[in-house]
N, C-alpha and C positions, 0 to 999 in steps of 0.2 A: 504493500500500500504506500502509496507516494506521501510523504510528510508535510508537503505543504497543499493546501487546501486553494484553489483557482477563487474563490470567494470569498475567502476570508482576509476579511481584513482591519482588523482593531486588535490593540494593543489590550491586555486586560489590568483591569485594579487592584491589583494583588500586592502593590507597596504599602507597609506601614511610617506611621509617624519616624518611630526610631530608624526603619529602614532609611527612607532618605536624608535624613539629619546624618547618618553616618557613612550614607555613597556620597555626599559633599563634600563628609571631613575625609573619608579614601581619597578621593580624586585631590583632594590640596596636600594631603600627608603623605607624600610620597619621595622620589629622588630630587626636587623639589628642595626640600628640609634635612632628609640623613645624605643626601652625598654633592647637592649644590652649595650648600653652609660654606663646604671649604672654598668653591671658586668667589662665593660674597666676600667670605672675611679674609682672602686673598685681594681683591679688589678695594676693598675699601674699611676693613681691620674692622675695631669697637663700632666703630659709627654706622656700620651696616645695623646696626637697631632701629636710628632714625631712617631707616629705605624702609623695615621692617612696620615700623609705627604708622608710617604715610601711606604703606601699602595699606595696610589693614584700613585706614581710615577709609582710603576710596572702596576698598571691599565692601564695608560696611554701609556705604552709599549706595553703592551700585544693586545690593543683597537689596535692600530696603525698597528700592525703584522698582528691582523685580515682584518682589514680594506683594509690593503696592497694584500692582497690574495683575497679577495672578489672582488677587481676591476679588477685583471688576471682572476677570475673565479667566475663570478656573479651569474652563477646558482647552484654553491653550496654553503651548509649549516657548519658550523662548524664540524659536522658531517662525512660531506663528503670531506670534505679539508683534516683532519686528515687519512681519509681512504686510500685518495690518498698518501699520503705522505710517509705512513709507512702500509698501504697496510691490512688485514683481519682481523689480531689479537689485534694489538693495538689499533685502532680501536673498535671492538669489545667491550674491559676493559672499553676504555675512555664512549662510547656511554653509556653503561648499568651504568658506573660508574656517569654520569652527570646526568642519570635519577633516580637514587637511592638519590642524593645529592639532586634533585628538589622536589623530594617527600616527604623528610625530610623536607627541607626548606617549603614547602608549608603547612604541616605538622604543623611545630613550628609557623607561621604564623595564621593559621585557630586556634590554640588554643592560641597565643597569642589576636585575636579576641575575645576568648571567654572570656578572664581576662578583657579586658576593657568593653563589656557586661558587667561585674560581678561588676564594679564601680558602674550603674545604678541598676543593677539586685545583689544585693549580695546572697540573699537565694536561686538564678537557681542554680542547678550546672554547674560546667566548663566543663564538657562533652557533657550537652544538648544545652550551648550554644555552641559549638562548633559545633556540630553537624547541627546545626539550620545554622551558617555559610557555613560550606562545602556545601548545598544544592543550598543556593543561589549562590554561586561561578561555581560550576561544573555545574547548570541552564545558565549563563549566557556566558560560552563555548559552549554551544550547538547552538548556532546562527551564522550568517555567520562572516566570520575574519572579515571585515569589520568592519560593528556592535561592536565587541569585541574590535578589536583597539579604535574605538570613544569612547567606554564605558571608556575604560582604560587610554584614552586620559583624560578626564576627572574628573576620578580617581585620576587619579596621579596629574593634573592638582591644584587640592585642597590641598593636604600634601605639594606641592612645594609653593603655595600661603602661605599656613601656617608658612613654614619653615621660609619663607621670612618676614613675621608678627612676628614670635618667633624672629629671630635676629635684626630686627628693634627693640621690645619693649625691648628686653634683652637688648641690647647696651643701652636702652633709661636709665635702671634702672643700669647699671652695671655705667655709666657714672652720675650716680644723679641726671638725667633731671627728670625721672619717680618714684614716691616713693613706697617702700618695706616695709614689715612688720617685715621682717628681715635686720638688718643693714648689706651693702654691702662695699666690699673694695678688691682694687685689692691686696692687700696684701693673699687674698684665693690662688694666685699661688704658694706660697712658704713658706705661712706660717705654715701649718700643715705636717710636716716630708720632706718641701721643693719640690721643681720642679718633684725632681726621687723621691718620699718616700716611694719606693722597690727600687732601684738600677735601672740599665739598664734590670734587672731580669723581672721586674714587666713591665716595656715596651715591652719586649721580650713576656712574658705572655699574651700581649693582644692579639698580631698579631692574633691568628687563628681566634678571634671574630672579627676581622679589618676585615680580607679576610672572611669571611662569610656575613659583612656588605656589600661590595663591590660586590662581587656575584651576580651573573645577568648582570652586565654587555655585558659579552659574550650572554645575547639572541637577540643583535641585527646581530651575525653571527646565530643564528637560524630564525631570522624574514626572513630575505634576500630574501628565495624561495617565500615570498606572499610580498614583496614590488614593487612597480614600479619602475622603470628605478632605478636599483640600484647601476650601478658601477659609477652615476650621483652622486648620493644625499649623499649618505655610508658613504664617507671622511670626509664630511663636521655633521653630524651627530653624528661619533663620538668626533672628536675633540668637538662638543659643549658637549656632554655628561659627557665626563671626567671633562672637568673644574667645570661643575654644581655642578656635583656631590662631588668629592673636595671642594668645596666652600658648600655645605650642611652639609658637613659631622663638619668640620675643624671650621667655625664660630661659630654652638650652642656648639659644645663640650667647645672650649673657654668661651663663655655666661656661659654655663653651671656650669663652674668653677671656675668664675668671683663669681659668687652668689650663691651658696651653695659650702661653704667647702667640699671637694672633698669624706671625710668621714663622711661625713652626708649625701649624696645624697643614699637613700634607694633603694633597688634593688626590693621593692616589687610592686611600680607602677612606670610608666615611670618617667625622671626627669623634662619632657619637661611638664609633669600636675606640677610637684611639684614646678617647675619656676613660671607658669602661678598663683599655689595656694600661693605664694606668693605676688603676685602684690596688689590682695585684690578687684582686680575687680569683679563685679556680675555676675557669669557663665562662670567666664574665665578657672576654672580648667574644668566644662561639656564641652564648646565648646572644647578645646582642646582634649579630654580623644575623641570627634566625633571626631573628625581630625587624631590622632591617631588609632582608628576603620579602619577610611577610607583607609589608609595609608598598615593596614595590609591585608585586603579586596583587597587592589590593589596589592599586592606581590604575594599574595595566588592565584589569577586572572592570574598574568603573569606565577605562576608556574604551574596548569593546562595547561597553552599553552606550556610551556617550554617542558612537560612532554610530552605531547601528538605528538606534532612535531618532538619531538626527537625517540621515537618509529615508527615514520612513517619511518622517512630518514631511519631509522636503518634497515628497512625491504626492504626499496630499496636496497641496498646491502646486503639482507639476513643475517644481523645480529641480527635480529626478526623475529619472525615469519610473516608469510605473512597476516594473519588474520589481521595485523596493518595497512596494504595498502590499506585495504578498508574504504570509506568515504561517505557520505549521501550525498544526491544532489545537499547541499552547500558549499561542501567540506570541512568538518567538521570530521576528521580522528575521528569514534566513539568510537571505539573499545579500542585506547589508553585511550582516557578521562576516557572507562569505568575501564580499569583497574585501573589507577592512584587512582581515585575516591574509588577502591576497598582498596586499601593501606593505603589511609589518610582515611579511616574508622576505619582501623587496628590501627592508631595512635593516633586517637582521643580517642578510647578504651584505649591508655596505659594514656591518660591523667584523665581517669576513675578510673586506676590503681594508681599511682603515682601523681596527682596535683601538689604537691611542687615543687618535680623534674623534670618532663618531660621534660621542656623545656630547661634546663640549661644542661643535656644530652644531647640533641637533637641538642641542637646549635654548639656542639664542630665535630659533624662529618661533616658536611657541608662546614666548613674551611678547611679540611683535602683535598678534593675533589675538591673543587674550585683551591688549589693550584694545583694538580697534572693537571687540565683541562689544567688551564693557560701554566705551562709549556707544557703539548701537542700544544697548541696552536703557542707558540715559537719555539719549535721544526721543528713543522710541515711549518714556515715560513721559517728556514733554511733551510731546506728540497726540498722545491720547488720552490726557491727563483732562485735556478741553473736550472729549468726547462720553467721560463718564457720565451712564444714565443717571446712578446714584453714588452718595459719597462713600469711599471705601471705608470698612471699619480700620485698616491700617491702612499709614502712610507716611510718607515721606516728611521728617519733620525740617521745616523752617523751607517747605517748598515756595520761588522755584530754584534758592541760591545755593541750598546743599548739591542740587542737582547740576547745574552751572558749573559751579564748585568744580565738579568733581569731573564734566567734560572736557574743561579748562586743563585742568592738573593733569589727565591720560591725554591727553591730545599736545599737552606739552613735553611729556615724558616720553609721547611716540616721535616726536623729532629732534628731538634732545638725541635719540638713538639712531635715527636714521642719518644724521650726518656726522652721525661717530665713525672715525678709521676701523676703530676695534671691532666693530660692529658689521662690516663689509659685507660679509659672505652670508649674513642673518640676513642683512638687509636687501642684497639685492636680490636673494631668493624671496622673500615675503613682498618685495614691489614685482615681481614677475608674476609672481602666482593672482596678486591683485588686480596686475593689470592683464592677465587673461581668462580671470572671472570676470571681469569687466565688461570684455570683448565679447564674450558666448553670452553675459548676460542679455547682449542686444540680439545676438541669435538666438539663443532660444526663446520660444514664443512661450506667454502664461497661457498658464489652463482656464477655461471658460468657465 
């Protein structure tokens, strides 16, 4: 019997409240936090807190505009918010453009999995583990949402336990309660080339690996179509999301820096094993380097969904092909996962190609992308903010200058980066792929 059904076609409600508040915080707690940290605090030392603090603030604007829109309009997806607001073409960009970003990120994800394999495993190579990863992840999307939320629940469930263990023992040792093998002093803030030791330069520097941290966020305006009673729970969901995540992000980077000078923290293994391999406890750098695994297994898990969702919606409005509306009798949209799965093949082969590099590539267009989302997102609240039938019970407080706000600030943060040297190879891959969404968006015609 053929598994997908020629008629079928809707997504089912089988998410819970807890489910999606914790495929948000999967999708931001990922390589992102345990193994981007080192390239920030390489970049721009202590003061990558304040990228961190700014980050979060626009997060929590952006969280709050979605949020606002999703309880005037519960049945739609991020997706379909932006289509309405600005109507076939922009749409169009942002859609393909969110999906191209999840595939990367999911991407950088599944081979960051395969470098902490490679802790246990040194002589596999990072390709086959990789690959041994993507299997099990794109397997574990093939079952009903449900199923997948609970997995993920739990997924995530464990890197948030963890984080929680890392900043308890971190405080334990950065404060002298807990002994090191390395002598600790808070004097690591300022001691080595101070607070800024690049300038405001080297904070500026981090942001796009901030907003590539951060990232995911917005898949709880893709969850929305499979949760239950949604314009109920939403509000309250993301407001806890933001602060979590804030407070995950903001206390190990401080731990972080407290106990390894800021130019000692190696970019080769995460810092949160190199923390743990200092303490001197027996298996504390393995259990951690598993927590970390899990951590990235659970990003890679919410970007398959990410992926696969957003190709569905996007065919409900024919801005994919219709091949993507069909789904198997769990409602399991196949045809996305299968393509997606097709791509992060493609990418796991360039980690075949390149090991060193891949991923320090790979992590800079994904920032590019999330910026320009968010700002649609903004946008797209201003937009329809003059079309609500009745007043939302949540909203955007101090609208429409927090909103402003926060267009202003990612729209200055996107070209702040696009005329960075450092930045080259991020950038002129993400104005290419822009500018030929652009182009098919005038070719492809909207659906009636």
């Amino acid at each position: 019997m053929n598994i997908v059904e020629e008629n079928h076609h809707d997504l089912r409600r089988g998410l819970l409240p807890r489910h999606v508040q914790f495929i948000a915080l999967a999708g931001m707690i990922g390589t992102g936090i345990f193994k981007g940290s080192a390239d920030t605090l390489n970049l721009a030392g202590p003061s990558v807190v304040i990228a961190y603090l700014i980050g979060g603030l626009l997060l929590f604007i952006v969280m709050a505009a979605l949020g606002e829109m999703a309880t005037v309009y519960p049945n739609l997806n991020v997706q379909h918010l932006i289509n309405k607001a600005f109507g076939f073409r922009i749409s169009f960009i942002v859609g393909w453009l969110y999906w191209i970003n999840w595939v990367i990120v999911t991407v950088v994800e599944l081979i960051a999995s395969g470098s902490f394999l490679q802790y246990w495993f040194p002589n596999i190579p990072l390709w086959l583990l990789s690959l041994l990863c993507t299997i099990l992840i794109v397997g574990i999307n093939l079952f009903q949402v449900k199923y997948y939320g609970e997995l993920e629940f739990w997924f995530a469930g464990v890197k948030i336990i963890a984080l929680i263990a890392f900043i308890i023992l971190g405080s334990l040792i950065l404060l002298g309660v807990f002994p090191s093998t390395n002598p600790v002093s808070f004097s690591n803030y300022t001691a080595h080339g101070g607070f800024f030791p690049h300038g405001m330069g080297g904070t500026l520097s981090a942001f796009l690996v901030v907003m590539f941290s951060y990232g995911g966020a917005e898949l709880i305006g893709i969850a929305v179509t499979e949760t239950k009673d949604t314009k109920k729970v939403l509000p309250k969901i993301i407001k806890g999301t933001v602060w979590r995540v804030i407070l995950f992000y903001i206390l190990p980077i401080l731990i972080i820096c407290g106990i390894i000078p800021w130019n000692k923290v190696s970019t080769e293994e995460s810092p949160f094993v190199q923390v743990f391999s200092l303490t001197g406890l027996p298996g504390a750098a393995h259990v951690m380097n598993f927590v970390l695994l899990t951590a990235v297994l659970s990003a890679a898990n919410s970007g398959i969904y990410a992926t696969s969702r957003t190709l569905f919606s996007m065919s409900q409005t024919g801005e994919a092909p219709k091949a993507f509306l069909k789904t198997t009798k769990n409602g399991i949209p196949l045809n996305g996962i299968i393509l997606t799965t097709l791509c992060i093949l493609a990418g796991v082969f360039l980690s075949y190609m390149t090991p060193d590099q891949v991923i320090s590539y790979l992590m800079s267009i994904p920032g590019f992308t999330v910026l320009l989302l968010w700002v649609s997102i903004c946008c797209a609240q201003l937009k329809l903010r003059t079309q609500y039938v009745d007043t939302p019970v949540f909203r955007v407080k101090w609208y429409p200058y927090t909103t402003i706000f926060a267009i202003l600030a990612l729209t200055l943060i996107f070209f702040v980066f696009i005329f960075n040297k450092q930045n080259m190879i991020g950038t002129t891959v993400c104005l290419i792929i822009v500018g030929l969404l652009a182009i098919l968006s005038f070719i492809k015609k909207p659906k009636k």
